[in-house]
N, C-alpha and C positions, 0 to 999 in steps of 0.2 A: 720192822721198825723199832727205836730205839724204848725200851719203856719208860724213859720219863718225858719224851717226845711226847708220849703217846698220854701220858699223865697230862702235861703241861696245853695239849689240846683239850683236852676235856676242861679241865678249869678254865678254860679261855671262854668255850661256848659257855658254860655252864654260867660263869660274869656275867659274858653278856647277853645272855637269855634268863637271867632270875628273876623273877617279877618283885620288885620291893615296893610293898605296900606306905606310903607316904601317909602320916597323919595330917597334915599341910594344912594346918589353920589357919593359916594366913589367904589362902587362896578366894578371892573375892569373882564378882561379874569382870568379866574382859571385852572390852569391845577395839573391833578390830575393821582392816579394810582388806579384801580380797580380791585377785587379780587369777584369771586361769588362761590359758591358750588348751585349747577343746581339738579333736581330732573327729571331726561324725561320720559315723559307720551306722548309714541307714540298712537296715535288714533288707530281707526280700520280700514282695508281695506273695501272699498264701491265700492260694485259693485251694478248691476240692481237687483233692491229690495232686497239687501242683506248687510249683514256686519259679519266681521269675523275678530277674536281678533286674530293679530298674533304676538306681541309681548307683552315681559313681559316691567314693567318701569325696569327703568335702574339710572347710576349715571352721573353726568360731573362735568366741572370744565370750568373758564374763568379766564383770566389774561389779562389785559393789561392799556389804557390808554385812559383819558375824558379832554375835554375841557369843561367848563362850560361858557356860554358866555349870561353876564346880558343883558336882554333886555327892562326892566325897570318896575318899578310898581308892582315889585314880580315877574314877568315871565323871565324864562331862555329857554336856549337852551342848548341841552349836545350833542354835536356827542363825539362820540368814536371808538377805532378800539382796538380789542380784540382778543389773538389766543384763538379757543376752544377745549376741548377734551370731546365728548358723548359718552355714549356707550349704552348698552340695549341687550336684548336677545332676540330670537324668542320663542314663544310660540311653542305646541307641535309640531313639522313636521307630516305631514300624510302622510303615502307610502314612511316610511323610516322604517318599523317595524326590517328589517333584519338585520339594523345597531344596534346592542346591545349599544353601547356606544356613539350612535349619538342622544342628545338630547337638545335641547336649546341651539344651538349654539350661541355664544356672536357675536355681531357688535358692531364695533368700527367707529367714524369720529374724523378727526381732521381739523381745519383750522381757516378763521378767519372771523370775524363779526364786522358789523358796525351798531352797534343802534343810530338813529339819533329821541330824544325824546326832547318833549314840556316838561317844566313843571314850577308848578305855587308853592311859598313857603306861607304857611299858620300862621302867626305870631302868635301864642297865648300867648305870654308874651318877654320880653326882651331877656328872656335865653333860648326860647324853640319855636319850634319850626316843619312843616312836610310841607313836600313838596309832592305833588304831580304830574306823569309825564306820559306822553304817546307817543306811536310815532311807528313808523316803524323800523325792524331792518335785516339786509341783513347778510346771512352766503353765504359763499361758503368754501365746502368739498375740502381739497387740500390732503386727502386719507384717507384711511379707508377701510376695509375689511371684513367679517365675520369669524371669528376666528375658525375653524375646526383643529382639533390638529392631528386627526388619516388619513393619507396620502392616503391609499386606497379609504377611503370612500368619502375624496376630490377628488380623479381621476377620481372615479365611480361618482359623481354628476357633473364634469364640472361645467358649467357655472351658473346652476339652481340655485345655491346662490349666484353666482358674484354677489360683494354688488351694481357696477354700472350698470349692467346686467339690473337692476331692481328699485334702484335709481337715482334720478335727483344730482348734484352736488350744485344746488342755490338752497336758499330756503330764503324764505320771509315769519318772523310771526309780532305780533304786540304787542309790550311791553307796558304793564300799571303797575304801582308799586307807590310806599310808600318809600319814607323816611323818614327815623330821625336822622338830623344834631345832631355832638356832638363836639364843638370846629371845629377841622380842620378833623373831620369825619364823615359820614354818612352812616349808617347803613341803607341797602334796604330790602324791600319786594317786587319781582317784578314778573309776568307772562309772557309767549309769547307762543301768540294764533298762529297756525300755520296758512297760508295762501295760501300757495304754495302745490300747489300737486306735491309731491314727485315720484309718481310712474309714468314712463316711459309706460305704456300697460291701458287697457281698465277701470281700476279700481283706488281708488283716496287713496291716506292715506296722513295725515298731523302730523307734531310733534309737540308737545308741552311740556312749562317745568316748572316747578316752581324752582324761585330761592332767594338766598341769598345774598345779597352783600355786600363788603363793601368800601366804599372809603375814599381815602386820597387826600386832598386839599393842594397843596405846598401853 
């Protein structure tokens, strides 16, 4: 390869990966409104030496609102409070064969969540720019159900899919993500690892999601 080829790449990364520490006195509280579309990829249930995939992924959605609050030298702080809506299906039921029309039934949560994340903004020129953030973030389920439409065959199971029967209502995962500032928007790439064991009885499962965001900065 040619050496100033090979020059003129390294300056390239090296721009845009310099961290330039910004005095930014100006930077004050930002508040903002935030929109995600969520992908949920529930784990598996773990039992003693076991595990067992019982549902399928599923969709959601988040709306609500972030305070951005500079903490100086690139680093901020974002809490937020958001309503959410998940849903998801259960994989096959076993010892439900007689139910001809009972199969993957959908769950639904709705409620609201508070991500309270670190994060550090990465300067790589005047106009451009990525932020990176991590941190903790809290749901609690204010309802939700597993959706069975045929009435007999909910009479006949009672309780055995009450969706709190069998889930916890709080849950704690751990958001780490990506953005990319654009004027008075930011466009997210974000994860949350589950951390809370969800299931009430002897065995564990945890949820997890990937998502899309984006916000807007007044």
């Amino acid at each position: 390869m040619n050496q100033k080829f090979k020059i003129l790449i390294i300056a390239t990364i090296l721009c845009c990966f310099h961290i330039n520490i910004i005095a930014n006195d100006n930077n004050k509280v930002l508040w903002g409104l935030k929109a995600s579309i969520d992908t949920e990829l529930p784990g598996k249930w773990h039992g003693e030496n076991t595990s067992v995939k019982m549902y399928h992924p599923g969709v959601g959605f988040t709306l609500g609102g972030v305070s951005n609050i500079y903490l100086g030298k690139n680093f901020y702080f974002e809490p937020g409070i958001s309503f959410f809506y998940s849903q998801y299906k259960y994989d096959l039921i076993i010892g439900v064969e007689t139910f001809n029309d009972f199969k993957d039934p959908k769950l639904y949560k709705i409620g609201l969540q508070v991500p309270l994340v670190f994060g550090y903004s990465i300067d790589c020129s005047d106009k451009f720019a990525i932020d990176v953030f991590t941190g903790p973030q809290f749901r609690y389920s204010l309802g939700g159900e597993v959706v069975i439409k045929n009435k007999d065959i909910k009479e006949q199971l009672g309780n055995a899919l009450d969706l709190w029967e069998v889930q916890r209502r709080f849950d704690c995962s751990w958001k780490i993500g990506i953005g990319f500032p654009m004027n008075q928007f930011t466009l997210s790439l974000e994860a949350d690892i589950g951390i809370t064991n969800l299931l009430k009885h002897d065995i564990s499962f945890r949820e997890n999601r990937l998502g899309l965001g984006l916000t807007y900065y007044f």
